[in-house]
N, C-alpha and C positions, 0 to 999 in steps of 0.2 A: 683689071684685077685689083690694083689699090684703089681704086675709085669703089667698087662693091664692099671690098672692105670695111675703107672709110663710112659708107651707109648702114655697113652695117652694126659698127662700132657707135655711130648714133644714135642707132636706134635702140640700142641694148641699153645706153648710157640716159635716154627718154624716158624706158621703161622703169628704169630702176630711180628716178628721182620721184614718177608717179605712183612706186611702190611704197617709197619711204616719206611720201605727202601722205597716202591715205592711212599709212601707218602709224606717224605723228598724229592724223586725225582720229582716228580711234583712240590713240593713248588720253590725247587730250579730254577728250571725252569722259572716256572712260572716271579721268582721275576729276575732273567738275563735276560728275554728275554725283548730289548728296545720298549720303545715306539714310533711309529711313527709321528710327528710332524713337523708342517711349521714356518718357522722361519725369520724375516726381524731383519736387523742390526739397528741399532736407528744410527736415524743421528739428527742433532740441526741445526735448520732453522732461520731466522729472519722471525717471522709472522704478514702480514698483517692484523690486526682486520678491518672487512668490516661490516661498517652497511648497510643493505640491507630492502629497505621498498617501499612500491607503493603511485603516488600522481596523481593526474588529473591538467593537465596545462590548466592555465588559464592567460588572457592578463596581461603582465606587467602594465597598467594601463586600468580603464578600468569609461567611464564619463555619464552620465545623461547630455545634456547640455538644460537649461530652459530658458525661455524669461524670460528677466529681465523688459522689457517695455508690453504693452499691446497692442491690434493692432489687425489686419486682414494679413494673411502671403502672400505678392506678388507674391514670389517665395521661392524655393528648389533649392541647386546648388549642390548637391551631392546625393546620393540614397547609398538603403543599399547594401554594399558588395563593393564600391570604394573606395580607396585609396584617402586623402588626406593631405594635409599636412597645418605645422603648421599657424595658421591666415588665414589658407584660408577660404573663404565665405562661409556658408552652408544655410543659411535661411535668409531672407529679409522679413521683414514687414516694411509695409504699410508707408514711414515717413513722410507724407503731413503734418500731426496735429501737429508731433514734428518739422520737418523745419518751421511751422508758428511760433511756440511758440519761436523758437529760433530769427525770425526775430524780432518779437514782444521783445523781449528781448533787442537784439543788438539796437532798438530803444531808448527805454527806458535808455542804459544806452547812448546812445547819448544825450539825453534829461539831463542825470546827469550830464553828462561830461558838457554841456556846460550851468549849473546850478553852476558847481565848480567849472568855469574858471571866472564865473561872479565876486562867492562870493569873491573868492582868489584874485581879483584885489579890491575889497572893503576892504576887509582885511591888503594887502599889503599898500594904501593908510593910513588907520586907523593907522597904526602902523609909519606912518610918523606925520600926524597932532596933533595927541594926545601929542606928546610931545612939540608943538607948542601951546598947546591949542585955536586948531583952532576948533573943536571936543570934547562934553564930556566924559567924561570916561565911561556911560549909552551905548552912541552911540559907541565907541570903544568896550566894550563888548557884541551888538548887533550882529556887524561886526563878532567880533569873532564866536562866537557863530551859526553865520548862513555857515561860513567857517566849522567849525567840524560837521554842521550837513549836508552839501554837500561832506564832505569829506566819512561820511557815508555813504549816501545816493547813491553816486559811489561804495563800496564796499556790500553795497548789491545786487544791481543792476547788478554790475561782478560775486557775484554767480550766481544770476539767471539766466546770460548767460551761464557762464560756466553746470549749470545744467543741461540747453535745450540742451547743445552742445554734453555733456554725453547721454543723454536721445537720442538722434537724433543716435547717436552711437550704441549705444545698437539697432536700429532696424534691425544691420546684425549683426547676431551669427554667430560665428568665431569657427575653429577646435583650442584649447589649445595647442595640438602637433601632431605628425604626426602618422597617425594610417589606420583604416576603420572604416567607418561606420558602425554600427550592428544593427541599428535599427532605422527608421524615422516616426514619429508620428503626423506627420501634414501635410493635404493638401491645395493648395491654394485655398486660398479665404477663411479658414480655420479664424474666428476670436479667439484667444486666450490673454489667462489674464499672467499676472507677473507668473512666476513662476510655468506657464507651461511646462511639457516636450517636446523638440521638434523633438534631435537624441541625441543618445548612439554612443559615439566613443570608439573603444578601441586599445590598442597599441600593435601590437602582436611580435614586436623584440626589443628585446626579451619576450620570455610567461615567466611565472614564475610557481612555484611548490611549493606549502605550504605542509609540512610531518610535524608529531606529533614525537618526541622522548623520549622514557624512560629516567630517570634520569642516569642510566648506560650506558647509549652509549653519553647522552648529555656529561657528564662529560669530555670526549675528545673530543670532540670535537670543530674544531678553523676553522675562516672561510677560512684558504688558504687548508685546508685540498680538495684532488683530489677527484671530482664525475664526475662520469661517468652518464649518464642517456638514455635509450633505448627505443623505442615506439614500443612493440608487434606488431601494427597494419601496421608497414610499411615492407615491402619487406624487407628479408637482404640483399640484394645485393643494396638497395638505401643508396648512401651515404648520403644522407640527414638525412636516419628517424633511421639507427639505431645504430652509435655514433654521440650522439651531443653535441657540446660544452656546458661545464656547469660550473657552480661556485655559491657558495654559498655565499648570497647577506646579511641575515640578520637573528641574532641568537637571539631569545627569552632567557630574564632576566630573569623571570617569570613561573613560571608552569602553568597549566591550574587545578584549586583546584578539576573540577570534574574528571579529569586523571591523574592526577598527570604526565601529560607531556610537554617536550615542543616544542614552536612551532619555525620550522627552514623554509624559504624560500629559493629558490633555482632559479637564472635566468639562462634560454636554450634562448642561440641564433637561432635566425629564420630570418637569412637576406633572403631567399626566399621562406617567409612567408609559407611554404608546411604545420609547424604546426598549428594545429587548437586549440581553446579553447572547452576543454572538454575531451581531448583525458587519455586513462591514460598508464603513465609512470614507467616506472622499473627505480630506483634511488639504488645507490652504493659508497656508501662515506667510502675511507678511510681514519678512524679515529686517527688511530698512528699503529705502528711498534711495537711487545712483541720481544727482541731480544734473542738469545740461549733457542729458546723455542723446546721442545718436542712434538711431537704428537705420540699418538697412537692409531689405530682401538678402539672403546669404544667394540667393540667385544670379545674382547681378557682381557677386565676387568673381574675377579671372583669376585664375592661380597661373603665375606663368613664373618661369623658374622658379628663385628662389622667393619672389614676392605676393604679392597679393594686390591687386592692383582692381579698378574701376575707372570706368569714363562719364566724365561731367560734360557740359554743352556751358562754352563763355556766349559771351553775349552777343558776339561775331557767328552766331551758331555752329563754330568750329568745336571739335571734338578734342578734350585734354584730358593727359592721363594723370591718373590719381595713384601714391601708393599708402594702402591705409593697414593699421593693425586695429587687430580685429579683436573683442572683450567675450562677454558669455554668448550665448545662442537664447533668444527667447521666441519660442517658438519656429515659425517661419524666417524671422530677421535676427539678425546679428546686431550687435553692438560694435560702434567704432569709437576708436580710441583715440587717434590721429589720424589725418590724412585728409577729412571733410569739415566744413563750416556748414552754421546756418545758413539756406536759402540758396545754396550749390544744387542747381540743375543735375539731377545723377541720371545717368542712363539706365533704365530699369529693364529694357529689351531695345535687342541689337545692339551691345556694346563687343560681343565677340566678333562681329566682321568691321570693326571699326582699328584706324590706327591714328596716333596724334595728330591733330591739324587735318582731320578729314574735314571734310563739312558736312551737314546733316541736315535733314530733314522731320523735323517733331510731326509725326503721326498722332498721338495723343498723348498728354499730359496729365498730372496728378499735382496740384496745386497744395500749399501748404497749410490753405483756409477751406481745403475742400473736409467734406463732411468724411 
C-alpha cells in the first residue's frame, strides 16, 4: 500500500514539472517572439499654417445711381450688361424748364450787374463831394447804402445762376467710374422725381470676397500675407478661372458680437472680366510659418488614461514609449509639441499590441529622405 503510494506520488510530481517545463516554454516563446510593426523616421519641417474658408465674389464697387433733378427722361445711353466708363453719359432728361430757368437767371443777374455799376458810380462820386460839402452826410449814406445793397443783390442773383446751371447739369446722369451696367430702371418718356432710381453700376476689376474669421486664425493674420483663390466652377485648364490673382484689401478691427468673428476682404483681379458676381470661391491665406515643427499621423496617437502616448523603435529594435503633447490638427497629422526628436523611429502601425521593451520586428519603413 505505501509502496503504490509512493509511485504514485511520483508520478503526479513527474507530471507536474513536465507541465510547468512546457509551460515556461511557451511563455518564453511567446514574450521572444517580435512584434511586427511599420515605422517612419520623424523629420522637422518649417509649416505653413493655411487658413482655408469659402466666400461669394461680388463687384469691387457696386452703385444705385438716382436723379437728382425731376423731369421726363429723353434718352438712355447705355443698357444693361455694357461697359462704360468713367463720366460717361447714361441717361438724359428732359432740360428745356431748366435751360429756361437758367436763362431767366443769367438775365436777372444782368439786370444786377447793371443796377451795381449805376450805384457804384453814385457811390464813388459821393465819396468825392462829401468832403467838399457839396452833398450831406444823409445823402452820402443814401449813396452808400444803395451800393451794399447792389452789391447784394449781384451775389444773390449769382447763386441763383449758378444753381440753374447745376440744376441744368444734373439732367445727364453720369457713370462715377468705370464698370457695367447691371441694371436700368427707366424708360423714355418715363417722367420721374429727385431721387429716383435710374441704373445700378457695378465695378467688376477687380470683384472682391468678404470671409468671416475666427479670432484664432485673425490673430496672424497681416495684410501682405499670400492668398491664393480658386473658382470650382471654371475649367482647370482655364488660366483665367482657376488661380487668380489675389490680395487682401482690408482687415476688420472689430468682431462681429453675434459671431464673435471678423470680417476680412479680399480683392481678385478680373482684367477680362470672365468673373461674375455671385460666383463662390475657394480662398487660402497663408497666415505665418510654425518653424522646426513635427507632424505625425494623429493615427498612431494612443490615448491611454490621462496621456497621450506613442512607440518609437531604439536602435536595439526594442520598443519605448513616448508621451507627447499634441499642437493643431493639419489635416490627417497632428502636430507635436514635446515628446519627439528628429529622426525617432515612430511606430506608425502596430503600436497598439506593443508594450515597452517589446522587441519588434520592422515590416516596412518610411524613411525621412524618402520622396
Amino acid at each position: 500500500m505505501v509502496k503504490n503510494t509512493k509511485y504514485i506520488f511520483t508520478v503526479f510530481l513527474i507530471s507536474l514539472l513536465l507541465l510547468n517545463a512546457c509551460s515556461s516554454s511557451k511563455d518564453t516563446s511567446s514574450v521572444d517572439k517580435p512584434v511586427a510593426v511599420e515605422i517612419k523616421e520623424i523629420r522637422v519641417i518649417d509649416l505653413p499654417v493655411i487658413i482655408e474658408t469659402t466666400g461669394r465674389l461680388s463687384p469691387n464697387r457696386d452703385v444705385t445711381l438716382m436723379a437728382e433733378v425731376s423731369g421726363s427722361v429723353k434718352t438712355y445711353l447705355s443698357d444693361m450688361g455694357e461697359s462704360v466708363e468713367k463720366h460717361q453719359a447714361l441717361v438724359k432728361i428732359n432740360p428745356v424748364d431748366y435751360q429756361l430757368a437758367l436763362n431767366e437767371a443769367k438775365a436777372n443777374f444782368a439786370s444786377a450787374q447793371a443796377q451795381l455799376d449805376l450805384a457804384k458810380k453814385s457811390y464813388e462820386r459821393s465819396k468825392i463831394l462829401l468832403p467838399r460839402d457839396v452833398i450831406s452826410k444823409d445823402t452820402f449814406e443814401k449813396s452808400e447804402s444803395q451800393y451794399k445793397a447792389a452789391v447784394a443783390s449781384i451775389n444773390r442773383v449769382q447763386a441763383m445762376v449758378d444753381i440753374a446751371q447745376e440744376r441744368l447739369k444734373k439732367t445727364i446722369i453720369r457713370a462715377p467710374f468705370p464698370g457695367h451696367v447691371a441694371a436700368r430702371m427707366v424708360e423714355v418718356g418715363q417722367t420721374i422725381g429727385a431721387g429716383q432710381p435710374v441704373m445700378s453700376i457695378v465695378d467688376l476689376d477687380p470683384m472682391r470676397i468678404k470671409i468671416s474669421l475666427s479670432e484664432r486664425d485673425y490673430i496672424y493674420l497681416d495684410q501682405n500675407d499670400p492668398v491664393h483663390v480658386t473658382i470650382d466652377t471654371f475649367p482647370q485648364n482655364n488660366p483665367n478661372g482657376h488661380s487668380l490673382n489675389s490680395r487682401i484689401d482690408l482687415i476688420g478691427v472689430k468682431a462681429d458680437p453675434r459671431t464673435n468673428t471678423f470680417d476680412v476682404e479680399i480683392l481678385v483681379d478680373n482684367p477680362d472680366r470672365v468673373l461674375k458676381a455671385g460666383l463662390t470661391a475657394r480662398v487660402r491665406i497663408t497666415s505665418h510659418i510654425i518653424p522646426n515643427t513635427i507632424l505625425i499621423p494623429q493615427s498612431t496617437i494612443l490615448y491611454r488614461e490621462k496621456n497621450k502616448e506613442v512607440f518609437i523603435v531604439d536602435a536595439d529594435n526594442k520598443a519605448r514609449r513616448r508621451i507627447v503633447e499634441l499642437g493643431i490638427n493639419v489635416g490627417a497629422d497632428v502636430q507635436i509639441l514635446s515628446g519627439l526628436a528628429a529622426k525617432d523611429r515612430l511606430v506608425i502601425s502596430g503600436g497598439q499590441y506593443l508594450n515597452p521593451g517589446d522587441r519588434v520586428m520592422i515590416s516596412s519603413s518610411e524613411l525621412a529622405n524618402n520622396p
